[in-house]
DSSP file (Angstrom, degrees, kcal/mol; ACC not computed):
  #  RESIDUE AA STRUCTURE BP1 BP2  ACC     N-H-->O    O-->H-N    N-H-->O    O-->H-N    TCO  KAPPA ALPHA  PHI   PSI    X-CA   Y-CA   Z-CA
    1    1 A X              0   0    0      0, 0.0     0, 0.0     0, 0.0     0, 0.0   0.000 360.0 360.0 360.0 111.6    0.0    0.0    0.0
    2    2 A X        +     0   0    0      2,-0.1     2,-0.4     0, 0.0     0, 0.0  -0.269 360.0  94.1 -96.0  22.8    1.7    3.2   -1.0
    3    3 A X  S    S-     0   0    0     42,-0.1     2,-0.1    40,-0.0    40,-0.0  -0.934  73.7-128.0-111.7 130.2   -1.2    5.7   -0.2
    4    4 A X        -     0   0    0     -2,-0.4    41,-0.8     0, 0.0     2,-0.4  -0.438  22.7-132.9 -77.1 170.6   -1.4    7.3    2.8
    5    5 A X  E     -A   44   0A   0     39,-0.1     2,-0.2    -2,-0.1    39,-0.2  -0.983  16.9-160.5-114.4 138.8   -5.1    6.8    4.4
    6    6 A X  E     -A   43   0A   0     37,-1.1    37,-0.9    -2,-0.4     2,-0.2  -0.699  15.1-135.2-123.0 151.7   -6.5   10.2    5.7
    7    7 A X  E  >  -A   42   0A   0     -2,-0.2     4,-4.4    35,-0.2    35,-0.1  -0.611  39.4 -93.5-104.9-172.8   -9.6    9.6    8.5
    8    8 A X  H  > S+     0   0    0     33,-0.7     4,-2.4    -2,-0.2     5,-0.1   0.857 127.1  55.7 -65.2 -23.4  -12.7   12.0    7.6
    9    9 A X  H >> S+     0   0    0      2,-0.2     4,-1.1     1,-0.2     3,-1.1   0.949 110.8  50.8 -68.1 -88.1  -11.5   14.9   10.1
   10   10 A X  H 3> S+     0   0    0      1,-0.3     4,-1.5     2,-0.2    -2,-0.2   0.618 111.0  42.4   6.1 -57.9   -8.3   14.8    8.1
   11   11 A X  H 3X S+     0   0    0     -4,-4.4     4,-3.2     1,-0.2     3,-0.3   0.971 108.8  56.4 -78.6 -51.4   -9.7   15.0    5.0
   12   12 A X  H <X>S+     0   0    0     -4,-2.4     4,-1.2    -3,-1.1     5,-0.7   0.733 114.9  48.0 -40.6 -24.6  -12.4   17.9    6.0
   13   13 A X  H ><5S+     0   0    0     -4,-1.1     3,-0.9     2,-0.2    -1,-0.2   0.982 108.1  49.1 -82.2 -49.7   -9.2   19.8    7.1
   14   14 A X  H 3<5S+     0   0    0     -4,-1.5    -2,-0.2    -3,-0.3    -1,-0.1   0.821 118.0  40.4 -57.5 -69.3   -7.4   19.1    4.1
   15   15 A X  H 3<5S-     0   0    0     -4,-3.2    -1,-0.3    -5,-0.1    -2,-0.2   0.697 110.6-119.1 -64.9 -24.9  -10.6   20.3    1.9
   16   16 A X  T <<5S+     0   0    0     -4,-1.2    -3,-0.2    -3,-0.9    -2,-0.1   0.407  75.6 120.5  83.8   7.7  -11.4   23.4    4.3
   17   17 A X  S   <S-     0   0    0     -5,-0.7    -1,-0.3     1,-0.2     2,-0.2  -0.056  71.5 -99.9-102.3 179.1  -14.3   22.2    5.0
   18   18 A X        -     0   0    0     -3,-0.1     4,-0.2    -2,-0.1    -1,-0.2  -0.542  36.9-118.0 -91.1 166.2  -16.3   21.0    8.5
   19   19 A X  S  > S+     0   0    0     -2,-0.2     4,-0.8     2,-0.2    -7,-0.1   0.297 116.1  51.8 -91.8   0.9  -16.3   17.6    8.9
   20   20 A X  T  4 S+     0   0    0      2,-0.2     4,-0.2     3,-0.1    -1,-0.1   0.674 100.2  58.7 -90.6 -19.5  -20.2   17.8    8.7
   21   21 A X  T  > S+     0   0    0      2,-0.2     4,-2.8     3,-0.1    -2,-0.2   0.728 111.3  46.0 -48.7 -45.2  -20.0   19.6    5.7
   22   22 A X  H  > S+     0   0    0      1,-0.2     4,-2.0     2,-0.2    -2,-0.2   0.911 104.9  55.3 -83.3 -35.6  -18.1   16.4    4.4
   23   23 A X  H  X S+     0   0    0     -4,-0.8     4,-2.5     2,-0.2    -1,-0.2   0.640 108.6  51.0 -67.7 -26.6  -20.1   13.9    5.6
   24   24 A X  H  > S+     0   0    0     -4,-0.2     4,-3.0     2,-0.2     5,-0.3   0.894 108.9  48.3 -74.0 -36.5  -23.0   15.7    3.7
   25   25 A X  H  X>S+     0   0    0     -4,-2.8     5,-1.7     2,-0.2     4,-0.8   0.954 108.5  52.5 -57.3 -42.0  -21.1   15.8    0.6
   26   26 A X  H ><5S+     0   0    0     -4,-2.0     3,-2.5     2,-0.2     5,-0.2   0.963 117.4  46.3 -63.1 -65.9  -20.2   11.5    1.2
   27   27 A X  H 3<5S+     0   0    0     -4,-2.5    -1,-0.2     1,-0.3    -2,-0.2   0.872 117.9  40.6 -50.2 -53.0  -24.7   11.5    1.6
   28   28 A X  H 3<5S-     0   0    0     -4,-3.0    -1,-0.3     1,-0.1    -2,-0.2   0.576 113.4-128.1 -66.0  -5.9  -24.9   13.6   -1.5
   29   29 A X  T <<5S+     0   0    0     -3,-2.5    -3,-0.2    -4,-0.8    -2,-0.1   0.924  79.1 112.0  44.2  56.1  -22.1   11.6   -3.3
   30   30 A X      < +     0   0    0     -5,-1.7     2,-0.4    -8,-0.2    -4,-0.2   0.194  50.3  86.9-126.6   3.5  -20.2   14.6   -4.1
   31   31 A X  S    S-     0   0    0     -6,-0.5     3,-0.2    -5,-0.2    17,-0.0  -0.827  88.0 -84.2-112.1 131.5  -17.2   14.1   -1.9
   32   32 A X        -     0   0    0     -2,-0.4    16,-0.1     1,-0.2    -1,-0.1   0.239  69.4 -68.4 -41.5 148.6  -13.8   12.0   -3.1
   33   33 A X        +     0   0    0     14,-0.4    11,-0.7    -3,-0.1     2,-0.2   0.036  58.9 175.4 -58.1 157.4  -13.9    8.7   -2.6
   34   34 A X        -     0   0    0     -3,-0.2     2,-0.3     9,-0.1     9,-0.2  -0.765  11.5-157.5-144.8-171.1  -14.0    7.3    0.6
   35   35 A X        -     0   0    0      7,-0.5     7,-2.9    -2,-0.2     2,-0.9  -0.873  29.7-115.7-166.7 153.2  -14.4    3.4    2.2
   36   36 A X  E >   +B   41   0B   0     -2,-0.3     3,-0.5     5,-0.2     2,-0.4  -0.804  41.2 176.7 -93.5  77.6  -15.6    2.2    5.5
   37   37 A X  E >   -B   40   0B   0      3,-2.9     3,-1.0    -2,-0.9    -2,-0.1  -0.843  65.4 -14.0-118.0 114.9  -12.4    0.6    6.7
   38   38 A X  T 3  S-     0   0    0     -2,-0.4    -1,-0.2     1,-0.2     3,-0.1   0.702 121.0 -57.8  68.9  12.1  -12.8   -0.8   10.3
   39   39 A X  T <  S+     0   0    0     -3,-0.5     2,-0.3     1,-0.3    -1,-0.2   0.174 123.3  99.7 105.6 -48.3  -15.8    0.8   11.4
   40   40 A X  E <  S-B   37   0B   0     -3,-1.0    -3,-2.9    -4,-0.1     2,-0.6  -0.522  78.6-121.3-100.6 162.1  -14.0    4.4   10.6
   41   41 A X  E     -B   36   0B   0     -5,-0.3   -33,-0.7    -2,-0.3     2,-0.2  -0.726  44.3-168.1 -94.2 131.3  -14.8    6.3    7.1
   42   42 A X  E     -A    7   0A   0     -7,-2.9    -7,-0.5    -2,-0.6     2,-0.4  -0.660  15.4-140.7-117.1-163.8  -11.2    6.6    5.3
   43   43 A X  E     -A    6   0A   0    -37,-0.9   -37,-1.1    -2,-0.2     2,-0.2  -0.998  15.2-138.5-151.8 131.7   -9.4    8.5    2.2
   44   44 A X  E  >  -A    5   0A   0    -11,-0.7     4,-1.0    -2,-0.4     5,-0.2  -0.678  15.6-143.7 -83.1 161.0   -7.1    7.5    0.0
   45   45 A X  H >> S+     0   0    0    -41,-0.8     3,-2.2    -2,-0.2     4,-0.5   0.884 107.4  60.7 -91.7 -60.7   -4.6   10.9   -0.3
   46   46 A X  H 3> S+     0   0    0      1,-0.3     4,-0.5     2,-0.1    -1,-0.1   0.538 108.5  41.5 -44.1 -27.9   -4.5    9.6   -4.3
   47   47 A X  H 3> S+     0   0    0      3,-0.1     4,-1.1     2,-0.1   -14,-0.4   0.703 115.4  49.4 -89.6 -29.0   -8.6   10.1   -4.5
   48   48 A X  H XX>S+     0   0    0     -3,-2.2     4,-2.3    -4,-1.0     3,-1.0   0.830 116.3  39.9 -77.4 -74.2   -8.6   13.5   -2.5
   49   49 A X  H 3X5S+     0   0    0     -4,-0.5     4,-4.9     1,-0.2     5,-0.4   0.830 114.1  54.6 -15.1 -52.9   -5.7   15.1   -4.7
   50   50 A X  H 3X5S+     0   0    0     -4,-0.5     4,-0.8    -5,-0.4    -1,-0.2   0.827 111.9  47.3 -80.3 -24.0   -7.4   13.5   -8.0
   51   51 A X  H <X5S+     0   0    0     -4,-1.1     4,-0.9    -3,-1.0    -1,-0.2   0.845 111.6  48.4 -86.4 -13.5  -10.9   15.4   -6.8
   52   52 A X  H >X5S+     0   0    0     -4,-2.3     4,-1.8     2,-0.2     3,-1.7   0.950 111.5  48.6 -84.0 -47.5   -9.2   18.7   -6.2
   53   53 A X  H 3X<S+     0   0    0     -4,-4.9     4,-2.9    -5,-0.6     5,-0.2   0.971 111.7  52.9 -42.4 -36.3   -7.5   18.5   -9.6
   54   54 A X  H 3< S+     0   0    0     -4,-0.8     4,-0.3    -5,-0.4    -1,-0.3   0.611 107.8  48.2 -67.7 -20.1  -11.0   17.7  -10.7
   55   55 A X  H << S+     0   0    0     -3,-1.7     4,-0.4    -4,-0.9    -1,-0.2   0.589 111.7  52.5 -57.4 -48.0  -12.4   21.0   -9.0
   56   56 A X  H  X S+     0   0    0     -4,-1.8     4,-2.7     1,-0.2    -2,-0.2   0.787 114.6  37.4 -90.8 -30.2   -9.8   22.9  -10.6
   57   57 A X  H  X S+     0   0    0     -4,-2.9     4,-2.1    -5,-0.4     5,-0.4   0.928 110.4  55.5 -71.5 -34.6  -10.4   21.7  -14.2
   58   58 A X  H  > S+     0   0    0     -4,-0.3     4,-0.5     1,-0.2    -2,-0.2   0.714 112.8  50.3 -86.8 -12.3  -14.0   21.5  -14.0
   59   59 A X  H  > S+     0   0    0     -4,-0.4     4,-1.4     2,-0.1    -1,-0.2   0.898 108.1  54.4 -73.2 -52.9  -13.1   25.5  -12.9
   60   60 A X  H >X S+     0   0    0     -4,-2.7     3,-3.9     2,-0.2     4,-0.9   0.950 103.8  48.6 -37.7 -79.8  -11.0   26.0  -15.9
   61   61 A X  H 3X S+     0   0    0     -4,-2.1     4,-0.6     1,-0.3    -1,-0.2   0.852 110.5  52.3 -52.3 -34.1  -13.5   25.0  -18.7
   62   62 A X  H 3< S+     0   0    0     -4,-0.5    -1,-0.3    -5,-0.4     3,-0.2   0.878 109.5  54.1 -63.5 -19.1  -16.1   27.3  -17.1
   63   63 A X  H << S+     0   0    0     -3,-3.9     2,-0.5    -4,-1.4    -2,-0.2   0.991 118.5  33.1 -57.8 -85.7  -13.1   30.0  -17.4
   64   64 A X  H  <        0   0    0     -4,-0.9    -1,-0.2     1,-0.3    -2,-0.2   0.114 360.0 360.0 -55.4   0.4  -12.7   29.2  -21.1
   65   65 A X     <        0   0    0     -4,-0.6    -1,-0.3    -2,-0.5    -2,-0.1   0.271 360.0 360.0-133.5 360.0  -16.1   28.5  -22.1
């Protein structure tokens, strides 16, 4: 395993976000991918990075468009 695992506080920090904020996104399925590992909600750091690149492109083309 070469991915760190980030728990949901982590990740909420990480995003700038509340960790209730994030947990709304996970209901809404709008939030990086996540898995129930133990009981506790994790993050791959390789799926939060790859949705903020994904935030920043999907910003771009509204730029250009």
């Amino acid at each position: 395993m070469t991915d760190k695992l980030f728990t949901l506080e982590e990740t909420a920090e990480m995003l700038r976000k509340t960790p209730a904020a994030l947990r709304y996104q996970i209901h809404k399925g709008t939030a990086p991918r996540s898995a129930k590992i133990l009981g506790r909600r994790m993050f791959r750091e390789s799926d939060v990075v790859a949705f903020i690149d994904a935030q920043f492109s999907a910003e771009e083309e509204k730029v250009s468009a």
